[in-house]
C-alpha positions as CSV (number, residue, x, y, z in Angstrom):
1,X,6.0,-29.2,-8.0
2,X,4.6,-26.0,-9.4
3,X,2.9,-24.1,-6.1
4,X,2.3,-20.6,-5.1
5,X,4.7,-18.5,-3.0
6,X,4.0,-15.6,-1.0
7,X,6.7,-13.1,-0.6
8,X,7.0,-10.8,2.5
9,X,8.3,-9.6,6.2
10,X,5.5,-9.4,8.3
11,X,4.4,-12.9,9.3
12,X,0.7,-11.2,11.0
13,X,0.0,-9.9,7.6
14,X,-0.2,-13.5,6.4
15,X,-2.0,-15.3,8.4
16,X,-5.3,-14.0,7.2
17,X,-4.2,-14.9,3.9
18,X,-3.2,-18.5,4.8
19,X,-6.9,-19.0,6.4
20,X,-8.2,-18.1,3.3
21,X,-5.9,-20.7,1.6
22,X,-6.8,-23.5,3.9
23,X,-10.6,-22.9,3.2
24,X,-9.9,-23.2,-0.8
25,X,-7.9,-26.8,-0.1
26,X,-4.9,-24.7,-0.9
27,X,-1.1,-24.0,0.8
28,X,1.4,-21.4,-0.3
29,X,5.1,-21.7,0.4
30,X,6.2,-18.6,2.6
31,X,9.6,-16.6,1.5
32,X,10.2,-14.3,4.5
33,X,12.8,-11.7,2.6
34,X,14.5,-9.8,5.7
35,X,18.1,-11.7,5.2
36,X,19.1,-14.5,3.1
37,X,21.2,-15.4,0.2
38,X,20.2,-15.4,-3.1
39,X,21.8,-17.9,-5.6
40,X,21.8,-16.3,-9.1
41,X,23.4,-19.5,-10.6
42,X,20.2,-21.9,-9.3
43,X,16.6,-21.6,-11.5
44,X,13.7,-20.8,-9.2
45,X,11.5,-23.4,-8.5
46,X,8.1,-23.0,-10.4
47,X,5.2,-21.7,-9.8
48,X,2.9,-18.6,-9.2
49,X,4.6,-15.5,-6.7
50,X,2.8,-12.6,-4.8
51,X,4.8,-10.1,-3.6
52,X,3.5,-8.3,-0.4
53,X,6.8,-6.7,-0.1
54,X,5.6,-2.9,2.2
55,X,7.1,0.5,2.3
56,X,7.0,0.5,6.2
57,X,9.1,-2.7,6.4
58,X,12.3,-0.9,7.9
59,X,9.5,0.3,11.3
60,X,10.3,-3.7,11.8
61,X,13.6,-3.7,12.0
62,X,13.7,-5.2,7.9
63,X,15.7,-2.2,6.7
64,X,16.3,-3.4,3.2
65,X,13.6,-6.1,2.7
66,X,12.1,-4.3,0.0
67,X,15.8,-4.1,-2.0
68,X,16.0,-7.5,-1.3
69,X,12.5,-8.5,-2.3
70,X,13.2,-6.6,-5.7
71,X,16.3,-8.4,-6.0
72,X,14.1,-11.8,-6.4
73,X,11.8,-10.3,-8.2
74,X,14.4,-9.6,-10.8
75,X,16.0,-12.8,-10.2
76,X,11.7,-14.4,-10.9
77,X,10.8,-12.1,-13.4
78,X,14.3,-13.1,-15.1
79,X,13.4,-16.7,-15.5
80,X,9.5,-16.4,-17.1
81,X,7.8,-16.7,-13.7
82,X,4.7,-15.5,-13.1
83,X,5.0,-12.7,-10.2
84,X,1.9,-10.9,-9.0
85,X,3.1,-7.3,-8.1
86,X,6.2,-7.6,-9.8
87,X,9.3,-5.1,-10.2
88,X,6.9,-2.4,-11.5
89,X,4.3,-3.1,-8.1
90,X,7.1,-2.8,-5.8
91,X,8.6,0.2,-7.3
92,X,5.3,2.2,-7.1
93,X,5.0,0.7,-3.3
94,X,8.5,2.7,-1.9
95,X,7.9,5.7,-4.1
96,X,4.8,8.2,-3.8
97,X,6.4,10.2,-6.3
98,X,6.6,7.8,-8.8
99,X,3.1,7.3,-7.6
100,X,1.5,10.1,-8.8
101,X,3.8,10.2,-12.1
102,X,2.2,6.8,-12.9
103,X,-1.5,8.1,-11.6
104,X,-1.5,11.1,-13.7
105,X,-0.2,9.1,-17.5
106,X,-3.7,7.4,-16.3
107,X,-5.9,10.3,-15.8
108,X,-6.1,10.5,-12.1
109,X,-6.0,14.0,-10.3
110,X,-3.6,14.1,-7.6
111,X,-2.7,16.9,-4.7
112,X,-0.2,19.3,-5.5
113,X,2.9,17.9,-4.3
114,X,6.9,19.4,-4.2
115,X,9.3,17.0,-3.2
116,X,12.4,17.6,-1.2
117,X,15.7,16.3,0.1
118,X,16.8,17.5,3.7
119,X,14.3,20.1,5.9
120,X,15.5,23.2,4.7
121,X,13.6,22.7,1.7
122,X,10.2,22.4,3.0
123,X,9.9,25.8,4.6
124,X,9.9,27.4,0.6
125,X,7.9,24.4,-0.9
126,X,5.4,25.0,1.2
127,X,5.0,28.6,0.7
128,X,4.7,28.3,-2.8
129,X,1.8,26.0,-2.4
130,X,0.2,27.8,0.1
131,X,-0.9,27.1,3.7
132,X,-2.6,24.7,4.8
133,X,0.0,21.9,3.6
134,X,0.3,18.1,4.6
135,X,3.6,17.0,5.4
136,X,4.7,12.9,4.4
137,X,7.6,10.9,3.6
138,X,7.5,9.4,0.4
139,X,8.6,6.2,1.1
140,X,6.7,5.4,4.8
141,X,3.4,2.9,4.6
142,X,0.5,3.2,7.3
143,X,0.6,6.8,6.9
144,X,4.0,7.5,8.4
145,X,5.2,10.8,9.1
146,X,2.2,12.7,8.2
147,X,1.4,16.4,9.3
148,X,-1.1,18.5,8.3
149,X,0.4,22.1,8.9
150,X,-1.6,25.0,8.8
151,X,1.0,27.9,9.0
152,X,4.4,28.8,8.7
153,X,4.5,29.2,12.4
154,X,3.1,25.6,12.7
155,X,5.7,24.1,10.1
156,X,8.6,25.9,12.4
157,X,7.6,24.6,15.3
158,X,6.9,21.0,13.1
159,X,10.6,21.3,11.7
160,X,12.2,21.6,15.4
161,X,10.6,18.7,16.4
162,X,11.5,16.2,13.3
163,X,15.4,17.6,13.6
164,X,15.6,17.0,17.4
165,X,13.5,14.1,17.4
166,X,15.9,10.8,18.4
167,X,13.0,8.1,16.6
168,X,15.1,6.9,13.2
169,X,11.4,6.5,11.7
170,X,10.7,10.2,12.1
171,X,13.0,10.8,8.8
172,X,12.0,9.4,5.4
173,X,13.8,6.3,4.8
174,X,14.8,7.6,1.4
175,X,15.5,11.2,2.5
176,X,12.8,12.5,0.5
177,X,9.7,14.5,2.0
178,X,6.3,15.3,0.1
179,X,4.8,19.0,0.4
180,X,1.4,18.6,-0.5
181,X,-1.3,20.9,-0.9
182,X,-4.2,20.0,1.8
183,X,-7.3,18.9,0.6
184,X,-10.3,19.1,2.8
185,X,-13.4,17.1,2.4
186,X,-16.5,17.8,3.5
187,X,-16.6,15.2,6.1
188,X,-13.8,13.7,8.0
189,X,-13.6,10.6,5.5
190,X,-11.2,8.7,2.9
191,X,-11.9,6.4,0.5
192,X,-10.2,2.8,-0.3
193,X,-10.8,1.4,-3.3
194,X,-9.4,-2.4,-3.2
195,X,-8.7,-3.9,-6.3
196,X,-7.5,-7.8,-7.1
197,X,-6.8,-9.0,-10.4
198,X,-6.9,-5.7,-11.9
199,X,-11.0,-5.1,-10.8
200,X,-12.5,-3.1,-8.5
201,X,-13.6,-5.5,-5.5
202,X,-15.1,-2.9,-3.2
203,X,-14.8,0.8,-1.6
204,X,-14.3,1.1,2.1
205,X,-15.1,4.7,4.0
206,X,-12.0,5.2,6.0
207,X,-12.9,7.5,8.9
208,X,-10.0,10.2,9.2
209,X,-11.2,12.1,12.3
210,X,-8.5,10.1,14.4
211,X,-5.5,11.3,12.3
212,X,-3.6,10.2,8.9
213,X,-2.4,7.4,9.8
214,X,-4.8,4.2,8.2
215,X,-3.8,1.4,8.0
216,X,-7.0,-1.1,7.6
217,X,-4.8,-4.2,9.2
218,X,-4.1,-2.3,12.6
219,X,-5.5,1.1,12.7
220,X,-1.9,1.7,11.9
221,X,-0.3,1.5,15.8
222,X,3.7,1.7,14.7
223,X,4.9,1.4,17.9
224,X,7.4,-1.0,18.7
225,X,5.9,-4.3,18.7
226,X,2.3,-3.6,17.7
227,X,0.1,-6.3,16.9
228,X,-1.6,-6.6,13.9
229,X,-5.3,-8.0,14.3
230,X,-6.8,-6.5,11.5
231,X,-9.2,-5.5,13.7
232,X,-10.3,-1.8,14.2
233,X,-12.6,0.1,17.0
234,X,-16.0,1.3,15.9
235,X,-16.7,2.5,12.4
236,X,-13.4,3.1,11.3
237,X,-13.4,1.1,8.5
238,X,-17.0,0.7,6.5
239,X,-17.3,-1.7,3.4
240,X,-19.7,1.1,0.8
241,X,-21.9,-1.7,-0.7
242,X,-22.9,-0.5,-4.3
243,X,-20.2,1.4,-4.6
244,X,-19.6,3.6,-8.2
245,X,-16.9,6.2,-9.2
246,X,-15.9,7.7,-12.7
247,X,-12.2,7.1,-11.7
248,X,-12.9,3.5,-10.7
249,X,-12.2,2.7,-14.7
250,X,-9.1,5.0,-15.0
251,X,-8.1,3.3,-11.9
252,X,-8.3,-0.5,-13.3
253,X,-6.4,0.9,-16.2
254,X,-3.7,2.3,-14.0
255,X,-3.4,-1.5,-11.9
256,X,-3.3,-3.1,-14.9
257,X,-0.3,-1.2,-17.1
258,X,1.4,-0.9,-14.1
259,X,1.4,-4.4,-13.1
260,X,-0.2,-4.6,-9.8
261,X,-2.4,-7.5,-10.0
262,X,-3.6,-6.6,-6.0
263,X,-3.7,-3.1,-4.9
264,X,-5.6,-0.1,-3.5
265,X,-5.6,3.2,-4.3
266,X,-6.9,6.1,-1.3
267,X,-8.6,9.2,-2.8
268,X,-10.4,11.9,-1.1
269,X,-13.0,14.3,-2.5
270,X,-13.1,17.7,-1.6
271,X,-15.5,20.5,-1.1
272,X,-16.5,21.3,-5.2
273,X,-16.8,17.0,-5.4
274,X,-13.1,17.2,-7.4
275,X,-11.3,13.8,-6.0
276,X,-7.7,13.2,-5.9
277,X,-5.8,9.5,-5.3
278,X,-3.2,10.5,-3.0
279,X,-1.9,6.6,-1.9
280,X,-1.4,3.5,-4.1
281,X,-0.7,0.4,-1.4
282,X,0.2,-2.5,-3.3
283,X,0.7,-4.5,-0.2
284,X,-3.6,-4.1,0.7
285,X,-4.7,-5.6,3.9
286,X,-8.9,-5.9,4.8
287,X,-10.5,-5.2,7.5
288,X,-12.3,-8.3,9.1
289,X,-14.2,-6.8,10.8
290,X,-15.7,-4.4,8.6
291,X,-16.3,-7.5,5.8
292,X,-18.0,-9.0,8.7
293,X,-20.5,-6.1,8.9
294,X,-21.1,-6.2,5.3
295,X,-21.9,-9.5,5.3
296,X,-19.0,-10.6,3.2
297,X,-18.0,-14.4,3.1
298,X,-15.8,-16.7,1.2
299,X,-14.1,-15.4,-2.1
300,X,-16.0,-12.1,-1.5
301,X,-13.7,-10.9,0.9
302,X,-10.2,-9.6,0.7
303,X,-8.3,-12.0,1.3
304,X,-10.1,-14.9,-0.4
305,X,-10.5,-13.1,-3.4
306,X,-6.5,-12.9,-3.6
307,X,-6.1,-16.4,-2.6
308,X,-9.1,-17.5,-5.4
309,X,-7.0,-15.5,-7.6
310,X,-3.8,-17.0,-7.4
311,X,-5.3,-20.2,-7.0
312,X,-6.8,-19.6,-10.7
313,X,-3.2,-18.5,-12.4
314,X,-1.6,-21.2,-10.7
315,X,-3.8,-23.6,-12.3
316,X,-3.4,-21.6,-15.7
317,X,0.9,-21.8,-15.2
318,X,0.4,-25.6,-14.6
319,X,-2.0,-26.2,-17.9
320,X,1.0,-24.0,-19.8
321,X,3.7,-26.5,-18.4
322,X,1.9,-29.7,-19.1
């Protein structure tokens, strides 16, 4: 029976997603990709699949969910089913440099940015950008690994701790680190646009005076064994009702060539009102609590917009196979 299947490895990240399923009469099939065996000889079964495959999978203990998620994918994508954030999603999810590649073909300003392999790089990227620079893995999620550095004395100091430090997650999981050029805003604010089925749904005002580290699910707490409420304190996270930007277009464009049918993309605007995207997550979480504040029931929040939306090209796959 033709269904929808959710792809991940973080069972708290679903179960917003499968309340929003039970209140549109609907159930998804889970397919938690940690470890497993893949049959390349067997045909999938049918149907519509989301992949909510994350950078940060590997802080749980899923080192290579997200080469085994793209494995399936493949493996999907292979046999004509329809996969919401397909290869194309999940390659722009573990790669911030392939990030900004695909942001700028579209338009989209981004920081400066030097990538390197090992820390004895970093020292001359970031002169040649200048001081103050921000520090980040480019594969991480929640805002890993990031530093804002505001002299070459500072990054020294920075270095010594990321070589001594015994914390496996205090490395990029792909080896490569991001130099990037710090952009100060005005205010201590980020912007997350959320997007589902290639349009804009709504902005959120991410407040940065806390630190980088943002995720809307769990105020991004990596320790071992956090929970994820998707819950946070205060005004962390505030829905922007009316919300307009002239990227907001360029943006939709972007989603949609690159095949992420549910995404966000974080952008900050600095001092002269230039804004640069400097994050695409194409595994998006909401806030509840900040939809709550704004009011927002039903299919007009996250989450049940991504379930109406699946709900609507599953019926659309099963009017095909009839």
């Amino acid at each position: 029976m033709s269904r929808i299947h959710v792809l991940h490895e973080n069972d708290a990240w679903v179960v917003p997603l499968r309340a929003a399923f039970a209140a549109q009469g609907t159930e998804a099939t889970e397919w938690f990709l940690d470890t497993g065996i893949l049959d390349l000889t067997q045909t999938p079964p049918e149907g519509v699949f989301y992949n909510r495959m994350s950078a940060s999978s590997h802080t749980r203990g899923h080192t290579y969910a997200p080469e085994y998620a793209g494995a399936v994918i493949e493996w999907l994508e292979g046999h004509g089913r329809t996969v919401v954030n397909g290869r194309r999603a999940l390659q722009l999810e573990v790669s911030k440099v392939a990030q900004y590649q695909a942001l700028a073909a579209h338009g989209i300003p981004t920081p400066q940015t030097i990538a390197v392999v090992g820390l004895q790089g970093i020292p001359e990227a970031a002169q040649k950008l200048g001081f103050p620079v921000i520090l980040k893995h480019n594969r991480a999620g929640k805002g890993l690994g990031v530093r804002l550095v505001r002299s070459a004395e500072a990054l020294a100091q920075a270095l010594e701790i990321i070589a001594g430090d015994p914390d496996p997650h205090a490395q990029p999981r792909d080896g490569i680190w991001l130099v990037q050029r710090y952009i100060e805003a005005p205010e201590p604010f980020v912007t997350r646009a959320e997007f589902i089925g290639g349009k804009f749904l709504y902005a959120v005002r991410v407040d940065t005076s806390e630190g980088f580290e943002l995720c809307p699910a769990d105020a991004c707490q990596i320790g071992e064994g956090a929970a994820c409420p998707a819950v946070a304190p205060g005004e962390k996270f505030r829905i922007l009702e009316g919300f307009s930007h002239p990227l907001v277009p360029r943006m939709e464009a972007f989603l949609t060539a690159n095949g992420i049918g549910v995404g966000a993309i974080e952008f900050i605007t600095d001092r002269e009102g230039r804004t640069f995207a400097y994050d695409v997550n194409t595994n998006t979480n909401y806030n509840a609590e900040a939809e709550r504040k704004a009011g927002r029931t039903g299919a007009r929040t996250g989450m049940g917009a991504v379930a109406a939306h699946l709900i609507g090209l599953l019926v659309v796959a099963q009017r095909k196979a009839a």
